[in-house]
N, C-alpha and C positions, 0 to 999 in steps of 0.2 A: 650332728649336721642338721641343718635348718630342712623344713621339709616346703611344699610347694610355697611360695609367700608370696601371699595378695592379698588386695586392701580393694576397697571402696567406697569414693566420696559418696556418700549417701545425703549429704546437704553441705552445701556451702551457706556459711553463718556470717561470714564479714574478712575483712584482711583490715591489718592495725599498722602492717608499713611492707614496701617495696625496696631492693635494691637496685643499684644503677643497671643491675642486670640480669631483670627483670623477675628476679625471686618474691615470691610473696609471703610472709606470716600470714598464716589465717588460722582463723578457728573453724574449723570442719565435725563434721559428723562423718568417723571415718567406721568402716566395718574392718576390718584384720583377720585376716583368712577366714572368711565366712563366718564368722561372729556376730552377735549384734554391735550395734556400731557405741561409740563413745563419743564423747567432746575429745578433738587433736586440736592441739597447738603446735603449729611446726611452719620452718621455711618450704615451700615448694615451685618448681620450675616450672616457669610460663605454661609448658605444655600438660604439667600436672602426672608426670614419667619419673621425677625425681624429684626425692624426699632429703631434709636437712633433719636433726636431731629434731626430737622435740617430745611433747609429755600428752598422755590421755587423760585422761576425767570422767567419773561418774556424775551424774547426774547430782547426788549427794556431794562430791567433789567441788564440784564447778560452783554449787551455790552458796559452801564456804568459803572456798577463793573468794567469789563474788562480795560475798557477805564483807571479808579479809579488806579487798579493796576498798567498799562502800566507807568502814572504818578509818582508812590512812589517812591524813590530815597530811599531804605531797608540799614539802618549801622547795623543794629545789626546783 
């Protein structure tokens, strides 16, 4: 069984899309139950009370993805 669970945005980084009802993607700097925080990717509700799936990143993470993307050559 899950024991207390909280989270805090510690920085908001940017939002990459909206739904028509009012969810946002963003990249955050989220803490998880009193930890230091990571890079989150995830949908969240207007008020910021509710979370959608989504992935963390270290630091060393996020600048391979980055790196990952810099690399793609996108046709579609």
């Amino acid at each position: 069984m899950a024991d207390d669970f909280s989270f805090q945005i510690i920085e908001e980084l940017g939002s990459i899309s909206e739904s028509k009802a009012g969810w946002k993607t963003e990249l955050n700097i989220v803490s998880w139950g009193g930890r230091p925080g990571k890079y989150d990717l995830r949908s969240w509700s207007p008020d910021k009370q509710k979370m959608g799936k989504g992935i963390t990143f270290t630091k060393e993470e996020l600048i391979a993805l980055k790196n990952l993307l810099n690399s793609l050559e996108l046709n579609i």
